[in-house]
PyMOL Python script that loads the backbone (N, CA, C, O; Angstrom):
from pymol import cmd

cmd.read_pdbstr("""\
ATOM      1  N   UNK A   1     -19.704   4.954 -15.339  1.00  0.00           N
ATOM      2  CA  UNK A   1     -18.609   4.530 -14.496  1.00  0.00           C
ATOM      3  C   UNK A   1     -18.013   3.248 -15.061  1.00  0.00           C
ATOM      4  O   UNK A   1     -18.651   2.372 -15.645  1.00  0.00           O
ATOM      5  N   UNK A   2     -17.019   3.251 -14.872  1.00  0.00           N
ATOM      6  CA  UNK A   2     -15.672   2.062 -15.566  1.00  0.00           C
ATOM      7  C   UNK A   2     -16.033   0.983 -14.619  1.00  0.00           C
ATOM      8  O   UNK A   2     -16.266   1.130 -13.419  1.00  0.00           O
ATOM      9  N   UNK A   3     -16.056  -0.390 -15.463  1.00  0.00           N
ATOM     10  CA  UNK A   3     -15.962  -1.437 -14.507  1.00  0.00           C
ATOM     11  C   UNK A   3     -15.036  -1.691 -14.101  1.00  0.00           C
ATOM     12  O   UNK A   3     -14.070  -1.151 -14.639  1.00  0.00           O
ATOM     13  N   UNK A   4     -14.761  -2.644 -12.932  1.00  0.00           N
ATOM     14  CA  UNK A   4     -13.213  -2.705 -12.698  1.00  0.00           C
ATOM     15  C   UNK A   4     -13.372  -4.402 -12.579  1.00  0.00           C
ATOM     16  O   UNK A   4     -14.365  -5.112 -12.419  1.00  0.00           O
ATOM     17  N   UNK A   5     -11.880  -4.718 -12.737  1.00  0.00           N
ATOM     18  CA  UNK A   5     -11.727  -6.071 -12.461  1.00  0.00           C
ATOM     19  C   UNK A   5     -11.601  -6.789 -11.465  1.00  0.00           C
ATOM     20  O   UNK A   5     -11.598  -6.099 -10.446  1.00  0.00           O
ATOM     21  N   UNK A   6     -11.447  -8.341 -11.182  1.00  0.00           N
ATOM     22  CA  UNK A   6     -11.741  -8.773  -9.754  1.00  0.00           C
ATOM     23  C   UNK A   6     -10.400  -8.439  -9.305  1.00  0.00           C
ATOM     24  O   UNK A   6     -10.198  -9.270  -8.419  1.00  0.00           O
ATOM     25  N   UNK A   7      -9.291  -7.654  -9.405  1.00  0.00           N
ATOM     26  CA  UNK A   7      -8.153  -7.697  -9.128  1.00  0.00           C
ATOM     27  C   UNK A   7      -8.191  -5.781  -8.727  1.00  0.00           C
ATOM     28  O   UNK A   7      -7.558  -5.167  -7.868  1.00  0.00           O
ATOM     29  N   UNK A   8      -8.890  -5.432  -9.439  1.00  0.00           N
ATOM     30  CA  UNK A   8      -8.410  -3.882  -9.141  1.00  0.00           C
ATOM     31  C   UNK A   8      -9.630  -3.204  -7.900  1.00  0.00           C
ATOM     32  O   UNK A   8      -9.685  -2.059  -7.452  1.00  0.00           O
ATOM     33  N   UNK A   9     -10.721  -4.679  -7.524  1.00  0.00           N
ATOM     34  CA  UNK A   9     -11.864  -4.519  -6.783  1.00  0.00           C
ATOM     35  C   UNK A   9     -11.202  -5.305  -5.430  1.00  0.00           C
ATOM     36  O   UNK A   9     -11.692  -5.165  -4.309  1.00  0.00           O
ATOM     37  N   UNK A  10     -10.047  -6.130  -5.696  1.00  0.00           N
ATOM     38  CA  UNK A  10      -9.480  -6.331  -4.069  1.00  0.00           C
ATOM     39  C   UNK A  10      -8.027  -5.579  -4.048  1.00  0.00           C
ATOM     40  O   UNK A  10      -7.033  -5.877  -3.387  1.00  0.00           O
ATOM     41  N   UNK A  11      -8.187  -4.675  -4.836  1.00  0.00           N
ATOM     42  CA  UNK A  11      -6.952  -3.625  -4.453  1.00  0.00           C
ATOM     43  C   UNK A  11      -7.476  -2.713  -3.721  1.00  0.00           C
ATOM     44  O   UNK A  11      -7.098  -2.474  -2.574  1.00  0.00           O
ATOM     45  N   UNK A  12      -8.515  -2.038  -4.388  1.00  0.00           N
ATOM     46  CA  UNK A  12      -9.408  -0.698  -3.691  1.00  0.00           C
ATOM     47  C   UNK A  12     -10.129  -1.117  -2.441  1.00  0.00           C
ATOM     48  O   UNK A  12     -10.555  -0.278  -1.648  1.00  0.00           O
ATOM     49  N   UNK A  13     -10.313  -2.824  -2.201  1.00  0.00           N
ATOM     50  CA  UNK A  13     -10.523  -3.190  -0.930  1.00  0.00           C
ATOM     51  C   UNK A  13      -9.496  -3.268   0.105  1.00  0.00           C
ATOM     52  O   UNK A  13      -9.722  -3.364   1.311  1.00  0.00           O
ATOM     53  N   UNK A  14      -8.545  -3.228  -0.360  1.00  0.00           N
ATOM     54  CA  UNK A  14      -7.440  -3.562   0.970  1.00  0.00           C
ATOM     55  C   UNK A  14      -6.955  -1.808   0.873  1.00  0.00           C
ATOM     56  O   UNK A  14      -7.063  -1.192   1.933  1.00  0.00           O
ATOM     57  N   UNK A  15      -6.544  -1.185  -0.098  1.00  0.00           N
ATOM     58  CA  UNK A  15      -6.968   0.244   0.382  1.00  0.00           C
ATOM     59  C   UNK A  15      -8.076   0.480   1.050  1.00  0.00           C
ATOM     60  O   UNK A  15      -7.643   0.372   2.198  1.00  0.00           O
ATOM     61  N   UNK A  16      -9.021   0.687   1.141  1.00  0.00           N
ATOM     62  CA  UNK A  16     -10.222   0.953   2.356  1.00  0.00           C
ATOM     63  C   UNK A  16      -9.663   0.330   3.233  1.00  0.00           C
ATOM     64  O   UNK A  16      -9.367   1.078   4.165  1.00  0.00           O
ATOM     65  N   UNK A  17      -9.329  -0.843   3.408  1.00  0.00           N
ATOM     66  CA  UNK A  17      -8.957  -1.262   4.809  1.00  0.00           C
ATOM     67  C   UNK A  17      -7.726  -1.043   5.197  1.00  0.00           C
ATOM     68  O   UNK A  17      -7.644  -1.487   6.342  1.00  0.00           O
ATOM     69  N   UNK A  18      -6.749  -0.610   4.874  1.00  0.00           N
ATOM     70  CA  UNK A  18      -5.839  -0.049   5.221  1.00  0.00           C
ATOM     71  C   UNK A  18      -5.937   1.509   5.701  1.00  0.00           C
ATOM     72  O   UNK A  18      -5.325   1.753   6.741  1.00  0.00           O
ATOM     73  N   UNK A  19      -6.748   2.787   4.974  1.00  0.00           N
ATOM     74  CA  UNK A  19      -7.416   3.609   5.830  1.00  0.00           C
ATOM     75  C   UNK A  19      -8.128   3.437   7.118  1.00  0.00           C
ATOM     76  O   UNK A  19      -8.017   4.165   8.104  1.00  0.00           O
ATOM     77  N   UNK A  20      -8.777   2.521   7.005  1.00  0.00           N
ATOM     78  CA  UNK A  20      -9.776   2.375   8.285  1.00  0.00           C
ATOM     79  C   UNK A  20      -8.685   1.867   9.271  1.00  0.00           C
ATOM     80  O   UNK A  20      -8.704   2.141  10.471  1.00  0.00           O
ATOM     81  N   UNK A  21      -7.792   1.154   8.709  1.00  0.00           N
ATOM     82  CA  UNK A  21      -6.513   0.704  10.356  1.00  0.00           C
ATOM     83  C   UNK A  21      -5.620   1.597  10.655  1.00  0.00           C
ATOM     84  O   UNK A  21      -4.857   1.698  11.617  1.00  0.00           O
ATOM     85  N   UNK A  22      -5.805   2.283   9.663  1.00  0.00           N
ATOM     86  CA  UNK A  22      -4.975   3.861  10.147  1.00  0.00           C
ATOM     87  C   UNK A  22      -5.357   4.855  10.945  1.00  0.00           C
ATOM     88  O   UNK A  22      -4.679   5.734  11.478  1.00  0.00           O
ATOM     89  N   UNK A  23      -7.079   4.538  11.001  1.00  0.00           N
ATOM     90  CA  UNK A  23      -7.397   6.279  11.374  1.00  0.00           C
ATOM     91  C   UNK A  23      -6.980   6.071  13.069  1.00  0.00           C
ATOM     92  O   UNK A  23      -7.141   7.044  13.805  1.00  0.00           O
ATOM     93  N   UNK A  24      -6.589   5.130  13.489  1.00  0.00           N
ATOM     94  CA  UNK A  24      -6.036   5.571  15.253  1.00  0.00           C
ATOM     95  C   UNK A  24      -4.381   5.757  15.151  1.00  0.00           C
ATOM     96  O   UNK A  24      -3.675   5.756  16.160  1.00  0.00           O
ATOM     97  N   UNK A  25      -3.891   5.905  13.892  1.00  0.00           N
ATOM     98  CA  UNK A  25      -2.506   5.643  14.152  1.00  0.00           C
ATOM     99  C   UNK A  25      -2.335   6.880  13.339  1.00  0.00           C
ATOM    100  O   UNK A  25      -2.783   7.056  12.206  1.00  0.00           O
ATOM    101  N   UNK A  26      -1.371   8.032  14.318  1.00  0.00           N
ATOM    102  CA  UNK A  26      -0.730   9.477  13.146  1.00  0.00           C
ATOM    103  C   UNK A  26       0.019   9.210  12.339  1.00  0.00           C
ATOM    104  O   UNK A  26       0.761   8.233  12.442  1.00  0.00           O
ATOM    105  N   UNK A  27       0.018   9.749  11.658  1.00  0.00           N
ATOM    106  CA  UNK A  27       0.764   9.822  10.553  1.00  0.00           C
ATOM    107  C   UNK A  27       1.084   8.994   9.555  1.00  0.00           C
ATOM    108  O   UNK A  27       1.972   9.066   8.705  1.00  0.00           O
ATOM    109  N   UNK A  28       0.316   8.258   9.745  1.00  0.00           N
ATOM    110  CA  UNK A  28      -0.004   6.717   8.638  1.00  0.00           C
ATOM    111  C   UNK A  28      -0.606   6.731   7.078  1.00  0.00           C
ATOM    112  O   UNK A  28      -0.305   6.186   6.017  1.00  0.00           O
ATOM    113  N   UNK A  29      -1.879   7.894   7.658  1.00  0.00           N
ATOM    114  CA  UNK A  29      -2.182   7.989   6.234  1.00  0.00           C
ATOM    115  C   UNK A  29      -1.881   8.740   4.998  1.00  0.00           C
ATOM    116  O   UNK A  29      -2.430   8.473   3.929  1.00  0.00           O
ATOM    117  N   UNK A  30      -1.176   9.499   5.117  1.00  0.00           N
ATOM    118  CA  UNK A  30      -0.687  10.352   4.180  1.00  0.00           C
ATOM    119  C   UNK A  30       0.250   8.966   3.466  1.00  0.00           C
ATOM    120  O   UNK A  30      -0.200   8.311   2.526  1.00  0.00           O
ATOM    121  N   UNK A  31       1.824   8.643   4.215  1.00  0.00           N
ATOM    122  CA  UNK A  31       2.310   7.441   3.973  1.00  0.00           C
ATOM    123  C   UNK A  31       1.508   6.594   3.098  1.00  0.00           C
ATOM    124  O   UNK A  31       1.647   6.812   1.894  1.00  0.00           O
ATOM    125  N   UNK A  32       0.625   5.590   3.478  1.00  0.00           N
ATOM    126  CA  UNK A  32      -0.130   4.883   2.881  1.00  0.00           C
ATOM    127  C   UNK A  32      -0.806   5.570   1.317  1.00  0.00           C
ATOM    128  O   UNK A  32      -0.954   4.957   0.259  1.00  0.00           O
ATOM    129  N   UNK A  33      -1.100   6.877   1.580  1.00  0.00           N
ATOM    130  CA  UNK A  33      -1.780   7.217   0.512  1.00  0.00           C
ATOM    131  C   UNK A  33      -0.829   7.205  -0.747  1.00  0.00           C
ATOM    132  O   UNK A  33      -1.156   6.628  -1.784  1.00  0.00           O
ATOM    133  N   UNK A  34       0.541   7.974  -0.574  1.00  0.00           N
ATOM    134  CA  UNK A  34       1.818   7.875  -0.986  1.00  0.00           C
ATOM    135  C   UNK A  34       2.225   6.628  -1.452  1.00  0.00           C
ATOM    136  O   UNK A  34       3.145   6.434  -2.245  1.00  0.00           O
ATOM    137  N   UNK A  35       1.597   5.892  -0.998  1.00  0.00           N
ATOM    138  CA  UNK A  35       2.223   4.123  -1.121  1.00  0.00           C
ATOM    139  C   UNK A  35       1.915   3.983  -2.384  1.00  0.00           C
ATOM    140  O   UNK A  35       2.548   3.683  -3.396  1.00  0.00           O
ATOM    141  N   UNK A  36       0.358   4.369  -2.044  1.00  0.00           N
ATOM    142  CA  UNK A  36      -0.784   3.339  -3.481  1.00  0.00           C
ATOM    143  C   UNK A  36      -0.200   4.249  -4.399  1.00  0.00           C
ATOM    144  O   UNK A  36       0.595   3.651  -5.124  1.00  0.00           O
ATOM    145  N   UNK A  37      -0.300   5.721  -4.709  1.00  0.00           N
ATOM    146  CA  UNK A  37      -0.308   6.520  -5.449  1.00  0.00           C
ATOM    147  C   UNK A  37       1.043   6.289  -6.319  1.00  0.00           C
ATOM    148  O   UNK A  37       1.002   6.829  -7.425  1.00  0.00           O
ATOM    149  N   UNK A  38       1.928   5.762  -6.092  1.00  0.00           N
ATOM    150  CA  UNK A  38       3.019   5.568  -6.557  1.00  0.00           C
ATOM    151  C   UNK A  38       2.772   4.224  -7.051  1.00  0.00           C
ATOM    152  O   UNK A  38       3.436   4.071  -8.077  1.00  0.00           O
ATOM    153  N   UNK A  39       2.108   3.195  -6.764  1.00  0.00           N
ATOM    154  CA  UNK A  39       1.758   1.970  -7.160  1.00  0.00           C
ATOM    155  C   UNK A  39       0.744   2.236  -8.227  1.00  0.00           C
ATOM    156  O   UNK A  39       0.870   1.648  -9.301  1.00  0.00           O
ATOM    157  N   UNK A  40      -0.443   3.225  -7.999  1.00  0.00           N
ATOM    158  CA  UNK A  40      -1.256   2.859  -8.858  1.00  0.00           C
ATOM    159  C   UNK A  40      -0.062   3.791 -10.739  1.00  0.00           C
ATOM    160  O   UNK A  40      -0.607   3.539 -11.814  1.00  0.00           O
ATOM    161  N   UNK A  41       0.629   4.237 -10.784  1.00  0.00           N
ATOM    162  CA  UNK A  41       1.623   4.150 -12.093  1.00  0.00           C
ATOM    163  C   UNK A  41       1.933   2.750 -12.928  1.00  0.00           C
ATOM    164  O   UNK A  41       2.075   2.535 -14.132  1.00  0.00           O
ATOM    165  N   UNK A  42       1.968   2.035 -11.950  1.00  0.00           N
ATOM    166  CA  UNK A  42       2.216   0.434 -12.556  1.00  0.00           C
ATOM    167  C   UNK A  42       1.039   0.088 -13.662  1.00  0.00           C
ATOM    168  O   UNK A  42      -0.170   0.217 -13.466  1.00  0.00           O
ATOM    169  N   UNK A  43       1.761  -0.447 -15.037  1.00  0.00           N
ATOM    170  CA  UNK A  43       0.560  -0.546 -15.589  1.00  0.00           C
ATOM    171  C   UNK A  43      -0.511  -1.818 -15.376  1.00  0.00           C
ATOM    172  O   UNK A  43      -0.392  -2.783 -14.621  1.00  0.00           O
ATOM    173  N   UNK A  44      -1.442  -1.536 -16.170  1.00  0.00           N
ATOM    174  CA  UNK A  44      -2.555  -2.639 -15.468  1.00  0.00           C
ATOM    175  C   UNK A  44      -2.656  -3.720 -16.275  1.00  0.00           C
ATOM    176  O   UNK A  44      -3.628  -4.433 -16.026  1.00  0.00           O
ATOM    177  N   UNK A  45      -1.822  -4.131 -17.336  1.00  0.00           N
ATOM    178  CA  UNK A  45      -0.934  -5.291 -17.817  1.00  0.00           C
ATOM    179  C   UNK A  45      -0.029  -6.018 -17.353  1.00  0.00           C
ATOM    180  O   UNK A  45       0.164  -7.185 -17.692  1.00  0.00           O
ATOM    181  N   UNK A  46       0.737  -5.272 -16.374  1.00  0.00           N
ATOM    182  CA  UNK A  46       1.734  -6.228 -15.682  1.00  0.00           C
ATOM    183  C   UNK A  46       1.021  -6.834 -14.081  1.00  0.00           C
ATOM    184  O   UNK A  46       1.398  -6.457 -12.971  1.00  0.00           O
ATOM    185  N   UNK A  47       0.029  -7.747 -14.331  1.00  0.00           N
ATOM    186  CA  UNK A  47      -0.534  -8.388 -13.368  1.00  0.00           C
ATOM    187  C   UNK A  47       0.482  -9.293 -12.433  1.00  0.00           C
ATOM    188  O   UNK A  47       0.272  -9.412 -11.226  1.00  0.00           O
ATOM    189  N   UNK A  48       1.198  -9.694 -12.855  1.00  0.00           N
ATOM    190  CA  UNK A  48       2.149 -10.494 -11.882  1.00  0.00           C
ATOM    191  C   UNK A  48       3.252  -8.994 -10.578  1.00  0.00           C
ATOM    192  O   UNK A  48       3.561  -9.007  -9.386  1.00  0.00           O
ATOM    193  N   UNK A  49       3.412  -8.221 -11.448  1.00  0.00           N
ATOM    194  CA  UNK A  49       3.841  -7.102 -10.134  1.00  0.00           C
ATOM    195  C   UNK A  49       2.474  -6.913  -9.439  1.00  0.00           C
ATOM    196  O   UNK A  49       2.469  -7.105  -8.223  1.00  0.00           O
ATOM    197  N   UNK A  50       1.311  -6.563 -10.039  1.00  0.00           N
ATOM    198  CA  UNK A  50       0.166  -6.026  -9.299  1.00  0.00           C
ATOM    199  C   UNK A  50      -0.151  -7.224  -8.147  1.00  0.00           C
ATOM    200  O   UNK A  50      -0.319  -6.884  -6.976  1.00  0.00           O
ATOM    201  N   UNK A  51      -0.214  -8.508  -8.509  1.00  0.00           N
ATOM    202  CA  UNK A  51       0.409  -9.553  -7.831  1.00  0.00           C
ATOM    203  C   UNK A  51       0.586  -9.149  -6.276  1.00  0.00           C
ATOM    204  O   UNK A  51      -0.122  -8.720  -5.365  1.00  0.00           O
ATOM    205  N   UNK A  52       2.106  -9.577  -6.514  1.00  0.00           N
ATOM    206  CA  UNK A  52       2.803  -9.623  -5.789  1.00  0.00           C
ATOM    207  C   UNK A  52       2.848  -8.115  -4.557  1.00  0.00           C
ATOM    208  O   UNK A  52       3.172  -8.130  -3.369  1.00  0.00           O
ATOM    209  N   UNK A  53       2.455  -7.104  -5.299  1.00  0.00           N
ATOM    210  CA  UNK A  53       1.963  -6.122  -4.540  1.00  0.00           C
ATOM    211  C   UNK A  53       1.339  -5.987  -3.987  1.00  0.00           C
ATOM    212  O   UNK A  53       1.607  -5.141  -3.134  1.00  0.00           O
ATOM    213  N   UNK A  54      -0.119  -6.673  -3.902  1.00  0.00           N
ATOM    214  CA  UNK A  54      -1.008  -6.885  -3.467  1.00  0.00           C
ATOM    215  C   UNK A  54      -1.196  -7.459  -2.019  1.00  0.00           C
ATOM    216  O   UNK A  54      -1.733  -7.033  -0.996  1.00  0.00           O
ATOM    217  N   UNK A  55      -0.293  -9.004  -2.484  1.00  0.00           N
ATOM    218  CA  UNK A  55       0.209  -9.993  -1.359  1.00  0.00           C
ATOM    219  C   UNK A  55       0.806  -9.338  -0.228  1.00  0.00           C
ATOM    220  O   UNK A  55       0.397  -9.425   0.930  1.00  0.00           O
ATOM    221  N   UNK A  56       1.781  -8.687  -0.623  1.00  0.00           N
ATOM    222  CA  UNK A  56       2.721  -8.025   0.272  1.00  0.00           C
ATOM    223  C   UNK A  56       1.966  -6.913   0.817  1.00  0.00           C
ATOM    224  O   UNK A  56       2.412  -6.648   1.934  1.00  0.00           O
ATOM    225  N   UNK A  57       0.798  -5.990   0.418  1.00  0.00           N
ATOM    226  CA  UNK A  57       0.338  -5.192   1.124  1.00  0.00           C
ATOM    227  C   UNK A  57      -0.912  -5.836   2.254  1.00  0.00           C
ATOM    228  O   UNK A  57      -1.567  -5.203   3.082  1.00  0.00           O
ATOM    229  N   UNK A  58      -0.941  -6.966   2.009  1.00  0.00           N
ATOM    230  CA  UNK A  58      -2.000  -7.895   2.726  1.00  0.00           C
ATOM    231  C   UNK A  58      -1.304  -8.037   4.203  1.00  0.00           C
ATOM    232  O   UNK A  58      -1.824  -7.729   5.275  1.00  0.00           O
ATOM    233  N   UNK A  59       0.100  -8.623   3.974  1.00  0.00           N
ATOM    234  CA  UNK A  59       1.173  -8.756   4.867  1.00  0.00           C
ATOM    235  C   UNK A  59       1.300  -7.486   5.579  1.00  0.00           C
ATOM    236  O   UNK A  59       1.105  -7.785   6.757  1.00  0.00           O
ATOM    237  N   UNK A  60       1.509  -6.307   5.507  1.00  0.00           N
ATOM    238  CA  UNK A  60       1.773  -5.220   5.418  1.00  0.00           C
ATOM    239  C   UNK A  60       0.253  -4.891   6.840  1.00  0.00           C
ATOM    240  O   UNK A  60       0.346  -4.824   8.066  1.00  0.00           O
ATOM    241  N   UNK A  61      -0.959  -4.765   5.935  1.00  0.00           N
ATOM    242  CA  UNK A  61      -2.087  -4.337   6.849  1.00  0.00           C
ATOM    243  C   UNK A  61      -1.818  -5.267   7.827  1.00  0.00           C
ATOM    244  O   UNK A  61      -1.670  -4.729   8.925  1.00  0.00           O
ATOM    245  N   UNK A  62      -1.659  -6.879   7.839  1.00  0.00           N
ATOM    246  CA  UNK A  62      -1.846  -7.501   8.785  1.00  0.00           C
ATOM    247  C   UNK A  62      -1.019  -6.960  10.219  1.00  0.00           C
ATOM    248  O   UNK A  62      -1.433  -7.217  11.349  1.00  0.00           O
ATOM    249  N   UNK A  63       0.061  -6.268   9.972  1.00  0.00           N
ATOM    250  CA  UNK A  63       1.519  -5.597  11.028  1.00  0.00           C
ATOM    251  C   UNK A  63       0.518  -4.520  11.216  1.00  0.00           C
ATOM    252  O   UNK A  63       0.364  -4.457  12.436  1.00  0.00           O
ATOM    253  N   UNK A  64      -0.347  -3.518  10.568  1.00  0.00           N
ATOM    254  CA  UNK A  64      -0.958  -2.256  11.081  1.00  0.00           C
ATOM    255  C   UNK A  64      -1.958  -2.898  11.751  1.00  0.00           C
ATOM    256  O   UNK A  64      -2.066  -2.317  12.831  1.00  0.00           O
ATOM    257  N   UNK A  65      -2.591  -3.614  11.694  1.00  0.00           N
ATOM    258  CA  UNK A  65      -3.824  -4.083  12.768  1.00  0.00           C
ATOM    259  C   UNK A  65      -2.975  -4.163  13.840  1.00  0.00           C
ATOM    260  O   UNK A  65      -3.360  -3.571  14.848  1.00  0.00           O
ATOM    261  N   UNK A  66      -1.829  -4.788  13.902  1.00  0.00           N
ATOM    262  CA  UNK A  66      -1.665  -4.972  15.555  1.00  0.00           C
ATOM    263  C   UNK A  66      -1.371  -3.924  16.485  1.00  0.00           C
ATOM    264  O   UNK A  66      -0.690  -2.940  16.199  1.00  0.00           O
ATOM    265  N   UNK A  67      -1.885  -4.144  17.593  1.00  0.00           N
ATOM    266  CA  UNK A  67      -2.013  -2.941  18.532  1.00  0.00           C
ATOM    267  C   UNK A  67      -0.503  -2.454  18.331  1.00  0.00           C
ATOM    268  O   UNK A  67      -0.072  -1.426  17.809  1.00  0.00           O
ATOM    269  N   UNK A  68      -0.021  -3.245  18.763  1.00  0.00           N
ATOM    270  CA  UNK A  68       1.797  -2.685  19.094  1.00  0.00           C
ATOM    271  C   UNK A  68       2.553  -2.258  18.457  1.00  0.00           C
ATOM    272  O   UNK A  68       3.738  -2.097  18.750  1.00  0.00           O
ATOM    273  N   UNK A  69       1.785  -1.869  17.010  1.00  0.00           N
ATOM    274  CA  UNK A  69       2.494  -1.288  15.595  1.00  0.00           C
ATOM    275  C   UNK A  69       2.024   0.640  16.430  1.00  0.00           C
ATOM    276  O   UNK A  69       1.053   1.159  16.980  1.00  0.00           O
ATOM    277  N   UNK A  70       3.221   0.980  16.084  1.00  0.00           N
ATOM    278  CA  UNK A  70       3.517   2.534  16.790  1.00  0.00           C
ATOM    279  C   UNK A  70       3.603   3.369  15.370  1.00  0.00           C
ATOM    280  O   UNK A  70       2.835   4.283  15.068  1.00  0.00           O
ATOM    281  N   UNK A  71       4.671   2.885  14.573  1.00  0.00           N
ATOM    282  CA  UNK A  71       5.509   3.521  13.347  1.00  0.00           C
ATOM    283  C   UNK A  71       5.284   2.579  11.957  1.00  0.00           C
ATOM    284  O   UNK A  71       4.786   1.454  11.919  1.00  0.00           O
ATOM    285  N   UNK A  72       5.747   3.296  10.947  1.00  0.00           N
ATOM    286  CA  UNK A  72       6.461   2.453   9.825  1.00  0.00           C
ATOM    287  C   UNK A  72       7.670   2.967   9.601  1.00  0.00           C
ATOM    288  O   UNK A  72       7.962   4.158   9.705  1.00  0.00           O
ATOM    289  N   UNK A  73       8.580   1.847   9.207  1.00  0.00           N
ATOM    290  CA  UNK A  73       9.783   2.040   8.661  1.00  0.00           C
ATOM    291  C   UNK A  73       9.821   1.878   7.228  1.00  0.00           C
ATOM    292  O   UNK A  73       9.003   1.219   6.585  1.00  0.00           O
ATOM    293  N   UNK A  74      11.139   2.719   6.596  1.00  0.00           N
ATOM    294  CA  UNK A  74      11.105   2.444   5.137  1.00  0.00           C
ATOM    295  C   UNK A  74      12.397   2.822   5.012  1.00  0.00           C
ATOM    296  O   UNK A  74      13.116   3.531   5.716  1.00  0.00           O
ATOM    297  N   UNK A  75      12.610   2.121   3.809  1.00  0.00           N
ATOM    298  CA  UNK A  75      14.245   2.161   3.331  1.00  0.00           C
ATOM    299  C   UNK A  75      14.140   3.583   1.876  1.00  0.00           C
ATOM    300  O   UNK A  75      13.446   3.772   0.876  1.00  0.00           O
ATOM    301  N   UNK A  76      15.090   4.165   2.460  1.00  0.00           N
ATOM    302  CA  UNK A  76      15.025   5.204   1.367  1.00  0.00           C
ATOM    303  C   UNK A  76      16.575   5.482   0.848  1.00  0.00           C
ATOM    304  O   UNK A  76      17.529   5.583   1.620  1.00  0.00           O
ATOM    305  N   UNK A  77      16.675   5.606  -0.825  1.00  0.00           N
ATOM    306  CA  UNK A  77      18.476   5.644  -1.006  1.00  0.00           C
ATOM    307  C   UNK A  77      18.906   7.207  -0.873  1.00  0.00           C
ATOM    308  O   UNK A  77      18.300   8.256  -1.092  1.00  0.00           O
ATOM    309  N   UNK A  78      19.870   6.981  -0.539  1.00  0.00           N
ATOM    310  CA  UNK A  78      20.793   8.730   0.424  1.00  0.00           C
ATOM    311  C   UNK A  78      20.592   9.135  -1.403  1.00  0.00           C
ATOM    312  O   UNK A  78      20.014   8.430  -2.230  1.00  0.00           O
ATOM    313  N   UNK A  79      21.176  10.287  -1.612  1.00  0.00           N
ATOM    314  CA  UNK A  79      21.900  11.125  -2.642  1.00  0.00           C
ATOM    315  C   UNK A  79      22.944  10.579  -3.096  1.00  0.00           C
ATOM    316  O   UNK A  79      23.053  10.464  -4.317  1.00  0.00           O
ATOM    317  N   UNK A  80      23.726  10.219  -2.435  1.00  0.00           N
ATOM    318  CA  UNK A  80      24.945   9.433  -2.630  1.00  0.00           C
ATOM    319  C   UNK A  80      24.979   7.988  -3.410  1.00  0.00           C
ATOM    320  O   UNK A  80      25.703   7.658  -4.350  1.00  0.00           O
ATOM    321  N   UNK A  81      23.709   7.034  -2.550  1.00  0.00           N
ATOM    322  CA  UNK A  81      23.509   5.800  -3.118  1.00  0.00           C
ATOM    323  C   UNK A  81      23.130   5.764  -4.732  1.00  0.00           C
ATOM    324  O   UNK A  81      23.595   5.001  -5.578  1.00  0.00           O
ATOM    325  N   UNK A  82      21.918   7.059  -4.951  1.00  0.00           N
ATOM    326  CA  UNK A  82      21.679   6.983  -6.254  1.00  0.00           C
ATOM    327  C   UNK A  82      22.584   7.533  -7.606  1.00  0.00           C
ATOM    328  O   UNK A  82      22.341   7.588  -8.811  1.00  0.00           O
ATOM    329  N   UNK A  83      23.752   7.907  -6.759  1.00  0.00           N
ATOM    330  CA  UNK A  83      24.718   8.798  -8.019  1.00  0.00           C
ATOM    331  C   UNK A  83      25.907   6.775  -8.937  1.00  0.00           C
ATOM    332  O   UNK A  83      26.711   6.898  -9.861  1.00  0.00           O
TER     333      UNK A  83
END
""", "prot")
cmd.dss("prot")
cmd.show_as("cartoon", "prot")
cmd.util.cbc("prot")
cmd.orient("prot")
């Protein structure tokens, strides 16, 4: 088994914990899984995006812990925006 670094060992930690704040909320985890899976493409040289990704998904779990989080929102571009 591959070692991992102290950076890719508090990524796969805030994934676990982002599952575990999901499992009372529908439809969260697929989303979330979708999240990383598209993140983990980023290569593992560009540490300053992995960064900043990180941070922001910290931010991110902290809004799913709270009770009063129902949904997520996300910005997605029409057909139109991307032509």
């Amino acid at each position: 088994m591959a070692r991992h670094s102290k950076l890719q060992k508090q990524v796969l930690s805030l994934y676990r914990q982002f599952l575990r704040a999901a499992q009372d909320k529908p439809g969260f985890i697929p989303r979330i899984r979708d999240e990383f899976r598209v993140s983990a493409a980023i290569k593992k040289t560009d540490v300053m995006h992995i960064e900043y990704l990180y941070r922001r998904g910290q931010r991110q779990l902290e809004l799913l812990k709270d009770v009063n989080t129902k949904q997520l929102g996300s910005f997605s571009k029409s057909k139109e925006d991307s032509s």
